[in-house]
C-alpha positions as CSV (number, residue, x, y, z in Angstrom):
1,X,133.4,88.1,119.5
2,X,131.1,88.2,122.7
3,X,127.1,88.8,122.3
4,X,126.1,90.7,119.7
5,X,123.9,93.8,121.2
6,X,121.2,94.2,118.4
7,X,119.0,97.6,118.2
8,X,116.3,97.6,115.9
9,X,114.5,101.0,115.7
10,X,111.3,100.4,113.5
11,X,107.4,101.8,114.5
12,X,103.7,100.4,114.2
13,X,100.9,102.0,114.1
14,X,96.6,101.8,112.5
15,X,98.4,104.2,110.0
16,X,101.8,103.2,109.8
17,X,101.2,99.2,108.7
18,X,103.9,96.7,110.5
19,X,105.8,96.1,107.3
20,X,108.5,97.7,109.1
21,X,108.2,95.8,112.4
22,X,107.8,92.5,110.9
23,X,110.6,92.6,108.5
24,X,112.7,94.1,111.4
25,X,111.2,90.9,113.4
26,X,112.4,88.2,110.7
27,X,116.0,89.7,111.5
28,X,115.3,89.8,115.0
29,X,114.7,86.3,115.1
30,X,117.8,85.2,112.9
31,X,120.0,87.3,115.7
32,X,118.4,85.5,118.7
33,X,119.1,81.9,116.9
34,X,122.6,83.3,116.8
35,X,122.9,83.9,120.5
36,X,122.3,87.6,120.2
37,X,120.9,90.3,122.5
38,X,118.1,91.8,120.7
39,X,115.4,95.2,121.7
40,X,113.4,96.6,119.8
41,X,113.5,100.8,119.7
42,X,110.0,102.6,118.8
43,X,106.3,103.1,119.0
44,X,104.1,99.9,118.3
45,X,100.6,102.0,118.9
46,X,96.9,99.7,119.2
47,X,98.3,96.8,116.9
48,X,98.4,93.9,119.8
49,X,99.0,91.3,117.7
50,X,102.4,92.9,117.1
51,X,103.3,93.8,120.5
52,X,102.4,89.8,121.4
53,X,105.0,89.5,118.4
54,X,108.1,90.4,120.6
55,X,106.4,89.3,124.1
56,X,106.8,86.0,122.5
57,X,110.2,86.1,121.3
58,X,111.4,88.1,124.9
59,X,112.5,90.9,122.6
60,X,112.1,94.2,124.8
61,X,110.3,97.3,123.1
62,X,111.5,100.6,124.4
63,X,110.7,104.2,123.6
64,X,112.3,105.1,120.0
65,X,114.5,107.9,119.9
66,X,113.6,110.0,116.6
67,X,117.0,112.4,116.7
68,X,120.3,111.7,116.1
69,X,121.7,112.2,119.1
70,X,119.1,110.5,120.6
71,X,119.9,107.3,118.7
72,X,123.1,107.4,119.8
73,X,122.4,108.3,123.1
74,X,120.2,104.6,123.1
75,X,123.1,103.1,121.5
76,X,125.3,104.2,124.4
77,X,122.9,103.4,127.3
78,X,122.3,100.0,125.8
79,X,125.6,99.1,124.6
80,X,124.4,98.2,121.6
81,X,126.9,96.7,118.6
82,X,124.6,97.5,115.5
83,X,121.6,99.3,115.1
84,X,118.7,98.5,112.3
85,X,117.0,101.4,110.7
86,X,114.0,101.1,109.0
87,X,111.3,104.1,108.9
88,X,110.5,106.7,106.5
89,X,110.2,109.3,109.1
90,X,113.2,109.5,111.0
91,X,115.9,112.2,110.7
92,X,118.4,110.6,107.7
93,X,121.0,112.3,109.9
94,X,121.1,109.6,112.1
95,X,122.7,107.0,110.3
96,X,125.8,108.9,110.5
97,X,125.6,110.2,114.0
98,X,125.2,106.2,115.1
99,X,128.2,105.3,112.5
100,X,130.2,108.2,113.8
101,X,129.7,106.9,117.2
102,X,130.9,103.3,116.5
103,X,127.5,101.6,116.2
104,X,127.4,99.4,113.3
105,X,124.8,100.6,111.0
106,X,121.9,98.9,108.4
107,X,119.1,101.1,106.8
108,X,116.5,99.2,105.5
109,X,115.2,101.0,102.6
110,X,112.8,100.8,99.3
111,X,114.4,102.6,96.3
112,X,115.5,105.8,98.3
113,X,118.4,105.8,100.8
114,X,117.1,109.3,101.7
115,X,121.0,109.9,101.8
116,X,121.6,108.2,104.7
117,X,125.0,107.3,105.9
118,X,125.1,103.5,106.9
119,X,127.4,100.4,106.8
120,X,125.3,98.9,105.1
121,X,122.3,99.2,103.0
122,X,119.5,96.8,102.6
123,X,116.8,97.7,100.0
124,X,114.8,93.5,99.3
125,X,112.8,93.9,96.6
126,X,112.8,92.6,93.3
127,X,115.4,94.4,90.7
128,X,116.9,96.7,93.7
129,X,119.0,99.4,92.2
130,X,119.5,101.6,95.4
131,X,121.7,104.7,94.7
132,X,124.6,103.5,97.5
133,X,128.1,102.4,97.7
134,X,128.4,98.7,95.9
135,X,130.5,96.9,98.7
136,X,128.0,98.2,100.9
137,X,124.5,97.4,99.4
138,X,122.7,94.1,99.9
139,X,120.3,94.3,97.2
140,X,117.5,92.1,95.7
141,X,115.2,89.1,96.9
142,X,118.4,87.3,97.9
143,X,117.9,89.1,101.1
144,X,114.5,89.1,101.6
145,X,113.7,89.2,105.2
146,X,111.6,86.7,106.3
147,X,110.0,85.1,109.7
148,X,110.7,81.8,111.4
149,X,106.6,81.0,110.3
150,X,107.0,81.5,106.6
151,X,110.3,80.2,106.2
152,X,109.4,76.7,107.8
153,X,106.7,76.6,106.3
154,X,108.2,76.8,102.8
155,X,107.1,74.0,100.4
156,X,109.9,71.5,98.9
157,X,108.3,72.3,95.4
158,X,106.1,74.7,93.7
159,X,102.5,74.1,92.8
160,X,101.5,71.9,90.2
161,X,98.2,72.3,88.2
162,X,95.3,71.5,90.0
163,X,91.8,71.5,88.8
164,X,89.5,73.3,91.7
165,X,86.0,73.7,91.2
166,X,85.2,75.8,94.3
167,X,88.6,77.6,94.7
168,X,90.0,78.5,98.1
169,X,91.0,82.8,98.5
170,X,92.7,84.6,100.7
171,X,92.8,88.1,101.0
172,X,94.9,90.6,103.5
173,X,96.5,93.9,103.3
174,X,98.8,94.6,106.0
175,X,98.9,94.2,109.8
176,X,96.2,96.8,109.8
177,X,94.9,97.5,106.2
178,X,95.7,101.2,106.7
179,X,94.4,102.5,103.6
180,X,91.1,100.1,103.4
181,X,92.1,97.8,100.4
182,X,89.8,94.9,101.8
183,X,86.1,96.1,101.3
184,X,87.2,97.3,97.5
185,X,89.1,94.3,96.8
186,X,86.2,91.7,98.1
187,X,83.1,93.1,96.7
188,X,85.8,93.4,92.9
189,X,86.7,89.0,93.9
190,X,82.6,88.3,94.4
191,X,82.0,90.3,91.6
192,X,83.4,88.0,89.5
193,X,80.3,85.6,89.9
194,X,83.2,82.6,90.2
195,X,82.5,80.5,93.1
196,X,85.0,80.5,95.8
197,X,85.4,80.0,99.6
198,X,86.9,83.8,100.2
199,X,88.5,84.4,103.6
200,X,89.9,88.1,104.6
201,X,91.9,88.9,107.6
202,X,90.5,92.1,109.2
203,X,93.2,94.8,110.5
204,X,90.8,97.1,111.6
205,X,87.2,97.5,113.3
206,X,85.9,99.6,110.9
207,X,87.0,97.5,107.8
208,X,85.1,94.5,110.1
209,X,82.0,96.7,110.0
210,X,81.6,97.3,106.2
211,X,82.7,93.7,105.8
212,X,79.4,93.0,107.2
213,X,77.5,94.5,104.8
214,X,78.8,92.3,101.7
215,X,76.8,89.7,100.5
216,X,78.5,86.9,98.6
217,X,77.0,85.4,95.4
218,X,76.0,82.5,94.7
219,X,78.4,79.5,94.9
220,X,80.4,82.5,97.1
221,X,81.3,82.1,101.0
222,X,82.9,84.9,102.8
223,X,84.6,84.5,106.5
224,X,86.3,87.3,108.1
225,X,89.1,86.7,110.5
226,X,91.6,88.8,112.8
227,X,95.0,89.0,112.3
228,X,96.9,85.8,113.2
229,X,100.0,84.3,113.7
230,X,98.5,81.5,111.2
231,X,98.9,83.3,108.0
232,X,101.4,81.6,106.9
233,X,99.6,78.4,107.0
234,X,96.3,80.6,105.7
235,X,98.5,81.2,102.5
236,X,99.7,77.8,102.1
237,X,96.1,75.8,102.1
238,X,94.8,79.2,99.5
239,X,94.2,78.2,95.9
240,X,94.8,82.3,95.4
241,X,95.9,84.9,97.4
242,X,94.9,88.7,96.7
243,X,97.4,90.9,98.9
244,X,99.0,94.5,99.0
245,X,102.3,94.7,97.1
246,X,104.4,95.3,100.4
247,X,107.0,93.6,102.4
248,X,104.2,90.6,102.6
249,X,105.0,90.4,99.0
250,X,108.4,88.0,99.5
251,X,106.7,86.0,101.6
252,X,104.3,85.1,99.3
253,X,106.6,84.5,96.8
254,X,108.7,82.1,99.2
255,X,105.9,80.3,99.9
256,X,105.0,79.3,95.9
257,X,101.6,81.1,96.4
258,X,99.6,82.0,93.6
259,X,98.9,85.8,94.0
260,X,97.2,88.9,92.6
261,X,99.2,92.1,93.9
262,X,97.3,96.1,94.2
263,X,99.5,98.7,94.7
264,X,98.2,100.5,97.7
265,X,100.6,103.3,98.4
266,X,103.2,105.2,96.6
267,X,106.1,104.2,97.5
268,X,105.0,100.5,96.8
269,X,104.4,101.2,93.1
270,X,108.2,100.3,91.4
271,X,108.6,97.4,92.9
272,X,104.6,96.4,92.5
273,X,105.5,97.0,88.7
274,X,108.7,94.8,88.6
275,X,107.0,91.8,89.8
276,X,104.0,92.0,87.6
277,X,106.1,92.5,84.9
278,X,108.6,89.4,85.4
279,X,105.8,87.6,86.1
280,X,106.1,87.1,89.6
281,X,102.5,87.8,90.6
282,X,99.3,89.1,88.9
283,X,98.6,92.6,88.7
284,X,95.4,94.1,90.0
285,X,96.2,98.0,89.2
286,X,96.4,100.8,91.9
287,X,94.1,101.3,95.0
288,X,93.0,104.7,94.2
289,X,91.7,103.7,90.9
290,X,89.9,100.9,91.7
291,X,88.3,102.9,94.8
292,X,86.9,105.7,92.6
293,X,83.9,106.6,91.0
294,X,82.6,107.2,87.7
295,X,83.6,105.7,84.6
296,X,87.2,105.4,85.0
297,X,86.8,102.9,88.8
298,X,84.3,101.2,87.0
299,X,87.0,100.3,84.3
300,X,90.0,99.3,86.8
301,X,87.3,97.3,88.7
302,X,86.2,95.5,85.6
303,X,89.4,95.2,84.5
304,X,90.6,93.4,87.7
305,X,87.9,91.1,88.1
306,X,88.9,90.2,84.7
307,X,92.4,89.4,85.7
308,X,90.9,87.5,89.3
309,X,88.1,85.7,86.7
310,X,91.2,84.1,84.8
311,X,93.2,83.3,88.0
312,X,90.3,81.3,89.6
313,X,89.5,79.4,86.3
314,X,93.2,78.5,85.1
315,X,95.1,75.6,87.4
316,X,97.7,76.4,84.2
317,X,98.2,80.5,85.1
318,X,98.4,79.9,88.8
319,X,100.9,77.2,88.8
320,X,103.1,79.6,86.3
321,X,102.8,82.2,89.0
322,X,103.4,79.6,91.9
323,X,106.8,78.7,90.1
324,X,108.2,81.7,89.0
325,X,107.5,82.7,93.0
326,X,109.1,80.0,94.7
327,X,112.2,80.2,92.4
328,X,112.4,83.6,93.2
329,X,112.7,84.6,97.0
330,X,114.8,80.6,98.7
331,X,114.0,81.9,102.5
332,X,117.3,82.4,103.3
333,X,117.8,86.1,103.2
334,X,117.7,87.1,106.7
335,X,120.8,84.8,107.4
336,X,122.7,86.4,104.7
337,X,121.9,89.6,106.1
338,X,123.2,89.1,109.7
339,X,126.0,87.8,107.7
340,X,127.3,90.6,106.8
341,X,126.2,92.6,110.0
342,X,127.9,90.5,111.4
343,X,130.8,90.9,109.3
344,X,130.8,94.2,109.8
345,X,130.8,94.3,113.6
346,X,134.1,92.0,113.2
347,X,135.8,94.3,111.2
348,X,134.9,97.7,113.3
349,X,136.8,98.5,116.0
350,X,134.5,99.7,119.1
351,X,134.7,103.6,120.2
352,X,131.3,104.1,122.5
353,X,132.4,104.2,125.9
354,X,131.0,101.1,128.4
């Protein structure tokens, strides 16, 4: 087979995250070791970090076609073999359009095809039981998608005990914290009176500014940082890391780190239950609750500082998390992927016209 001709059509946005782009990325990057041709297709709108994302990697970002027959129209004008989809918003129409047209086609979903039409279906997260056609579905952590910065940077062995007196935290929630998890979830960690050197990337401004305002305790440091290509590294010196329970999830798992997980949108809250409940990661509850007022926030605050308070003081309860982690997502589940893309390009025989 000549080059591959990749499309990935994926958006990012202040209110959109970059799950979707940086999953799509970790794919991206498993192509081009390959020897592939891959563009990226969408809208990456005041995130520079993630636009600096594909300048690096000399993947081209054009305009993303939203209809069907634009998506195939792209497919034609680009030549492309296969196209990625992964977005909530785009017509579920088009999968078939594109598959119709002789593009080989993955969806990237979470728990809802949205009755696409693909060749094949990806859905990474823990216990994945996607409604779609079994020789078609790639299911489960086995596939996790993963970036060229979290996967060498994988540890030969999971944590063992360690006795910390002034524990190290990280906390982030997304490219761009879009729903402002990182002020709630800082003042609940300080509130915990343990001492702790607490760093939390900023997405935004705004969540910068009321960052400001928090005063640690004492035996508490707080430094606020801006999204960086570092992260991995960030999470692999933490003695804890307090996250959303999105794609960032796997990684965390594939790097053995200890980790507290708050649901922070709805379509994160199956999975974000799975993991807590196999013991993958710690639970913190749901960002709405923990945000509110009255008697019932002050409970899921209180309740998760409980759950943080026992995290920071137990080398025994972080290690178990650590373990059950590492063992869980091996870093190798972007290559399995463009296996089977791959695959699937080899066994379809081309209609679009040159």
């Amino acid at each position: 087979m000549s080059t591959a001709r990749i499309g990935l059509r994926c958006d990012a946005g202040p209110q959109r995250g970059v799950g979707h782009l940086v999953r799509c990325l970790a794919l991206g990057e498993e192509f081009l070791a390959r020897g592939a041709r891959v563009e990226v297709f969408g809208s990456i709108e005041r995130v520079g970090w993630a636009s600096a994302q594909l300048a690096a990697r000399g993947i081209p970002l054009h305009p993303g076609p939203d209809t069907p027959e634009g998506l195939v129209e792209a497919a034609r004008r680009h030549e492309l073999d296969v196209m990625v989809l992964d977005s909530y918003e785009l017509d579920p129409a088009g999968a078939g359009a594109l598959r119709a047209a002789g593009v080989v086609t993955l969806v990237i979903v979470d728990g809802d095809s949205r009755g696409q039409d693909a060749d094949l279906y990806l859905d990474q997260n823990f216990g994945a039981d996607t409604v779609a056609p079994a020789n078609r579905l790639l299911a489960g952590t086995r596939y996790a998608l993963l970036r060229d910065s979290v996967v060498t940077t994988r540890p030969a062995a999971p944590r063992p005990p360690a006795e910390i007196g002034r524990p190290r935290v990280l906390a982030f929630f997304g490219g761009t914290d879009a729903v402002g998890a990182a002020p709630v979830l800082t003042r609940v960690l300080l509130s915990t009176g343990q001492p702790m050197d607490l760093t939390v990337v900023v997405g935004r401004p705004e969540i910068e500014a009321e960052l400001e305002t928090v005063s640690p305790g004492r035996g508490q440091s707080l430094h606020l940082v801006p999204p960086t290509d570092g992260l991995p590294a960030l999470i692999g010196a933490a003695d804890l890391v307090v996250s959303a329970a999105g794609t960032s999830t796997w990684e965390l798992c594939c790097l053995g780190a200890p980790s507290a997980l708050v649901c922070v949108v709805d379509n994160q809250r199956e999975s974000y239950h799975r993991v807590v409940e196999h013991g993958l990661v710690a639970g913190l509850g749901e960002l709405p609750e923990l945000a509110g007022t009255g008697v019932d926030g002050r409970t899921a605050r209180a309740t998760a500082a409980r759950t943080l308070q026992s995290l920071l003081t137990s080398p025994q309860r972080r290690s178990a998390l650590s373990a059950r982690a590492w063992e869980t997502v091996d870093g190798q589940g972007r290559a399995r992927v463009a296996d089977a893309v791959l695959a699937a390009v080899r066994d379809r025989t081309p209609v679009l016209n040159p």
